[in-house]
C-alpha positions in Angstrom: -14.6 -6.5 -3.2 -18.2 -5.9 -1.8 -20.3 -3.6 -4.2 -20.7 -1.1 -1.8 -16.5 -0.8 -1.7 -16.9 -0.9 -6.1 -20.0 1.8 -6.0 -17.6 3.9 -3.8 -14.3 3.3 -5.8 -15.9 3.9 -9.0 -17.0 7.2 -7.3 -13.8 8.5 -6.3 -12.5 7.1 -9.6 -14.7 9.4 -11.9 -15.0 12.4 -9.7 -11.0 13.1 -8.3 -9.0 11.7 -10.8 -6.6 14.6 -11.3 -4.4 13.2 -14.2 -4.4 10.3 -16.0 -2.1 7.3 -16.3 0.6 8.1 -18.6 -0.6 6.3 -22.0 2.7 4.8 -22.6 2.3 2.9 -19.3 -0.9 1.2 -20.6 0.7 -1.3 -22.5 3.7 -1.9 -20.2 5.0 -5.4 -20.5 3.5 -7.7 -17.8 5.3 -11.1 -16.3 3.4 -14.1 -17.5 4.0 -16.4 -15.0 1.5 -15.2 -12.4 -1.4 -13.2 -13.2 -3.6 -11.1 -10.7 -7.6 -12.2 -11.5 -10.4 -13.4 -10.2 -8.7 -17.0 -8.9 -5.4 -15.5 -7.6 -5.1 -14.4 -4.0 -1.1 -13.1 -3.2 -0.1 -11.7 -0.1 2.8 -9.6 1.2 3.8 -11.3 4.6 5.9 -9.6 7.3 8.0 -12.0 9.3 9.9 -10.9 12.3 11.3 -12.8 16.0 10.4 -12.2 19.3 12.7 -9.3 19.5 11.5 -7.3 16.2 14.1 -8.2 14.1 13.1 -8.9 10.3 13.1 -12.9 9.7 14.1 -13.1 5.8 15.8 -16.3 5.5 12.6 -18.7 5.2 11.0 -20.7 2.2 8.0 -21.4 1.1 7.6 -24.9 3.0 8.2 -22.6 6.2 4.4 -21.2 5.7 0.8 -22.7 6.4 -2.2 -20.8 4.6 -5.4 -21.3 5.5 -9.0 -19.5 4.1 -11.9 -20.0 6.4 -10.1 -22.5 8.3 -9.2 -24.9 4.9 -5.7 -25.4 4.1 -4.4 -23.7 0.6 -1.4 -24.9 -1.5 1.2 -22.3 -2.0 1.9 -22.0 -5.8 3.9 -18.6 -6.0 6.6 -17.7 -3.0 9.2 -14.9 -3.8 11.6 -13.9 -0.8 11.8 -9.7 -0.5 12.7 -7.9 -4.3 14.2 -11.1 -5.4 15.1 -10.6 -8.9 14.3 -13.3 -11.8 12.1 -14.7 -14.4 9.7 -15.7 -12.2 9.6 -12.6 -10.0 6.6 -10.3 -9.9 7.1 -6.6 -10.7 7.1 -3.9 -8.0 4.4 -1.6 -8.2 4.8 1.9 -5.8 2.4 4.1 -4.6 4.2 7.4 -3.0 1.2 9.7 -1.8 2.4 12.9 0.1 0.1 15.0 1.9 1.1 19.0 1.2 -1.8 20.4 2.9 -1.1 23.7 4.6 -0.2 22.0 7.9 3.0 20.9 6.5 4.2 24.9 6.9 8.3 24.8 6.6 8.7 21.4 7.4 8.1 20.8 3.6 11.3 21.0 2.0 12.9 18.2 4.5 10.0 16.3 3.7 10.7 16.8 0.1 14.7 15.4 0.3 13.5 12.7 2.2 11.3 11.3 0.2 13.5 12.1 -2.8 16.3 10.1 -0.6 13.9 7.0 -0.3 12.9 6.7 -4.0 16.7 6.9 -4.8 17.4 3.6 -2.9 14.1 2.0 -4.5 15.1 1.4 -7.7 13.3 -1.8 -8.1 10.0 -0.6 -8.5 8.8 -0.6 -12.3 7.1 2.2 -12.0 5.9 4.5 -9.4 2.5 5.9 -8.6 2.9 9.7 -6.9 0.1 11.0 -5.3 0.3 14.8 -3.7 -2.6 15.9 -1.9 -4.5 19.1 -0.1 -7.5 20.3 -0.4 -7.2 18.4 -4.2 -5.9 14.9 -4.9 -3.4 14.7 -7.8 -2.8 11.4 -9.9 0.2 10.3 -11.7 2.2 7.7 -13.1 5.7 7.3 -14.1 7.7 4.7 -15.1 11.5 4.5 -14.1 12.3 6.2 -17.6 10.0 9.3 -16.5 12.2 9.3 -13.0 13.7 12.6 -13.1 10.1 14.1 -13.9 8.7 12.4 -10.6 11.6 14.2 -8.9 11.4 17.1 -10.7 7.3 17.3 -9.0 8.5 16.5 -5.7 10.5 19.3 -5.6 8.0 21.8 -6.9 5.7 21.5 -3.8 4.2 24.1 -1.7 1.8 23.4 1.2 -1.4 24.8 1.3 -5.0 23.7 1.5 -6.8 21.2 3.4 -6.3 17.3 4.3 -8.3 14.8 1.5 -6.0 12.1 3.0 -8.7 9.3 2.6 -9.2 10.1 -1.0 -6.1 10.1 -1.6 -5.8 6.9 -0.8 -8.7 5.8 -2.6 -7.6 7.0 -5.9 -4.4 5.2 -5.5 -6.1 2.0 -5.0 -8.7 3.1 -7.7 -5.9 3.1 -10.5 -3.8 0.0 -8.4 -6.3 -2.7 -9.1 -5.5 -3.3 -12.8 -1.6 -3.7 -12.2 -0.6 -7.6 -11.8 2.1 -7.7 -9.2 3.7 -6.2 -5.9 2.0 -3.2 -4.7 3.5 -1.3 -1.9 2.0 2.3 -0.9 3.8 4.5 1.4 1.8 7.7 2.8 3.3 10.2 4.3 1.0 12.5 6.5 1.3 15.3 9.3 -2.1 15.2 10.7 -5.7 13.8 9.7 -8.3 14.3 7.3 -10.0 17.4 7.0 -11.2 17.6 3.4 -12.6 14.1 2.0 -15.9 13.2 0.5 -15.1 9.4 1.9 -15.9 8.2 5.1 -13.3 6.1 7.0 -15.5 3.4 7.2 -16.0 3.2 3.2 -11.8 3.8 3.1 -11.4 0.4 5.6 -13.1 -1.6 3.4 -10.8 -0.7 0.0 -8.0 -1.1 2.6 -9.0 -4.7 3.0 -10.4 -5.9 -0.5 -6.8 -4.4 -1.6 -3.6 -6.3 -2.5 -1.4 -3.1 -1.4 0.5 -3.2 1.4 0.3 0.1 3.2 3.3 1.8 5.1 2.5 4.8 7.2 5.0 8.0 8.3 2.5 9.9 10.5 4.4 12.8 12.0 1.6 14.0 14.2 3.5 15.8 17.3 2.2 19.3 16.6 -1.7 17.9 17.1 -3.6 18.5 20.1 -3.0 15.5 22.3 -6.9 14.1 21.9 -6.5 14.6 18.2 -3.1 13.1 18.0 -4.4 10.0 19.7 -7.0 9.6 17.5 -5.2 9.8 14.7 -2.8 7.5 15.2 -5.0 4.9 16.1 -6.6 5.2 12.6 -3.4 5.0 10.7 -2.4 2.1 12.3 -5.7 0.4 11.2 -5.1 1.4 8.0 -1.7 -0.3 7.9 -2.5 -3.1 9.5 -5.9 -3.7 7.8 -3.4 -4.7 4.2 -0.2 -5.8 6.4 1.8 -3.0 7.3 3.0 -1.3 9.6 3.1 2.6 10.4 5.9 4.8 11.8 5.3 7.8 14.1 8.7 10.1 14.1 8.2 12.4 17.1 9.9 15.2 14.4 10.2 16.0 11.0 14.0 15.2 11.5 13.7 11.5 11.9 12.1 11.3 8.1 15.2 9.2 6.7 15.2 6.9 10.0 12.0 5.9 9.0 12.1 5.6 5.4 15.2 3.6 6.2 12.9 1.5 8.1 10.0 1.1 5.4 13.0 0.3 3.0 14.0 -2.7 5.1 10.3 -4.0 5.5 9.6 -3.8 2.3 12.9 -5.4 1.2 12.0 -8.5 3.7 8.4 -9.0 2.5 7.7 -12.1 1.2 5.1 -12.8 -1.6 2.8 -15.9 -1.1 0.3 -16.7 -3.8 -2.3 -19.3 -4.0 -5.4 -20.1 -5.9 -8.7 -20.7 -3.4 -10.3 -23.8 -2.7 -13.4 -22.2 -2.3 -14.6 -20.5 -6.2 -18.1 -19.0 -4.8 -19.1 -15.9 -6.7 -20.4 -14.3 -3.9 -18.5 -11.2 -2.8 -18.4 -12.8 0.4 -14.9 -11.7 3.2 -12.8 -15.0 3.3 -10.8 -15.1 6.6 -6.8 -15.7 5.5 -4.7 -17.0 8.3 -1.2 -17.3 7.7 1.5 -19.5 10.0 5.0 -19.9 9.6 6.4 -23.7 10.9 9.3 -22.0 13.0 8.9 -21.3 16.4 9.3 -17.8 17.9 8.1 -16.0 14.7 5.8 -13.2 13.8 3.9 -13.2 10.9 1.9 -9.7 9.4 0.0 -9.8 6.3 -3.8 -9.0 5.3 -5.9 -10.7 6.8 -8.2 -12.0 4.2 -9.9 -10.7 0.9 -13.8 -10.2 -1.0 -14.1 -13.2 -2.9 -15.0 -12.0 -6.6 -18.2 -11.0 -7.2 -20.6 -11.6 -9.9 -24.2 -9.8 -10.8 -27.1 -11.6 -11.5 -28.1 -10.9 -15.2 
């Protein structure tokens, strides 16, 4: 990550936290097979056919890597939530915008997302996020479920839209975790509220290792504003190697969970250590292939390089 993307992190970190991580979470048990530092790059790759459909039958001899044009040697694959000894732990980041735009349709938009944490049960713990004018923080492991449902439920919309610092706080309190991260946002209309620019939230989008999923149910916006809007979510997805979903109504909110579900379900993880070890903070293109013809392939499309102050 570049130290402007730290200096504004650190930022949102110290100034919107609104609750902290669960203590008991701190010392969570951790796989220690593949750790997320310095050396490690992993990616969450999206692999579908001409047609759309989700390709999740490959291996890892199916995929090329390279960074800044040089070839990389695959040392971690894992095919969708593949379970095992090997396997790295889901991490989920749920962040629900309950600004005041969000009116009556809140209460479907509560038993849908309700609906789509019930059929993700592989996530070790899950990061909830609800948002207005405020942005509130917390963790809960799969223990604490029924209290993460229990919050869902107690909702109300009011307030503005601090949708990009939302999403910085979640990546904020991410970067420690080793493992899968997946974020899903769901949003009804753009920022209104945040003390971070887009351009500053772009650049934590793509020093992240979260893969960003995006249910932007923007028909009520003015047309202009609409437009805008979701041209900017879909940079924010695609900037990590998602993807983002615009329902035309609040009714089509399981449809596109379903849809998340299956994506994130096909991801694979691909993990390598980089040839190049430069301390520089420098972006490193990432360009991923896959050997079979007539295939797709979405994921980030590169990383900072780790970066280290002169003393």
């Amino acid at each position: 990550m570049q130290p402007r993307a730290i200096a504004v992190a650190s930022v949102i970190a110290a100034v919107l936290w609104a609750a902290p991580w669960p203590r008991a979470l701190a010392s969570a048990q951790q796989l220690p097979v593949f750790h997320g530092g310095v050396d490690l790059v992993h990616l969450g790759v999206t692999v579908t056919d001409r047609k759309g459909n989700l390709v999740t039958d490959l291996r890892a001899d199916d995929f090329e890597i390279d960074e800044d044009g040089k070839k990389q040697t695959i040392q971690y694959f894992a095919s969708g939530l593949d379970s095992g000894p090997d396997t790295l732990h889901t991490h989920l980041g749920l962040l629900l915008d309950v600004s005041e735009s969000m009116g009556e349709d809140i209460g479907f938009t509560k038993t849908a997302a309700i609906k789509f944490l019930n059929s993700l049960l592989e996530a070790v713990d899950i990061t909830m996020i609800d948002f207005d004018t405020e942005v509130r923080a917390t963790r809960y492991s799969q223990a604490d479920f029924a209290r993460l449902i229990e919050r869902i439920r107690l909702q109300k919309a009011s307030g503005n839209t601090a949708l990009y610092d939302a999403i910085g706080v979640y990546l904020t309190g991410a970067e420690g975790q080793d493992g899968r991260k997946v974020m899903l946002l769901y949003t009804d209309g753009g920022d209104t509220r945040s003390s971070m620019s887009f351009v500053d939230l772009y650049s934590l989008l793509k020093a992240s290792d979260a893969t960003l999923y995006v249910i932007g149910e923007l028909e009520h916006q003015l047309s202009l504003s609409r437009t805008e809007q979701r041209m900017r979510l879909q940079q924010m997805a695609e900037a990590t190697g998602g993807q983002a979903f615009f329902p035309v109504s609040v009714k089509e909110l399981d449809q596109m969970y379903e849809k998340v579900l299956a994506e994130v379900r096909a991801q694979y993880t691909i993990g390598y250590v980089p040839t190049n070890d430069t301390a520089d903070g420098a972006w490193r293109k990432v360009d991923v292939k896959v050997r079979r013809k007539d295939c797709r392939v979405r994921s980030r499309k590169g990383y900072f390089g780790r970066y280290k102050r002169n003393p």
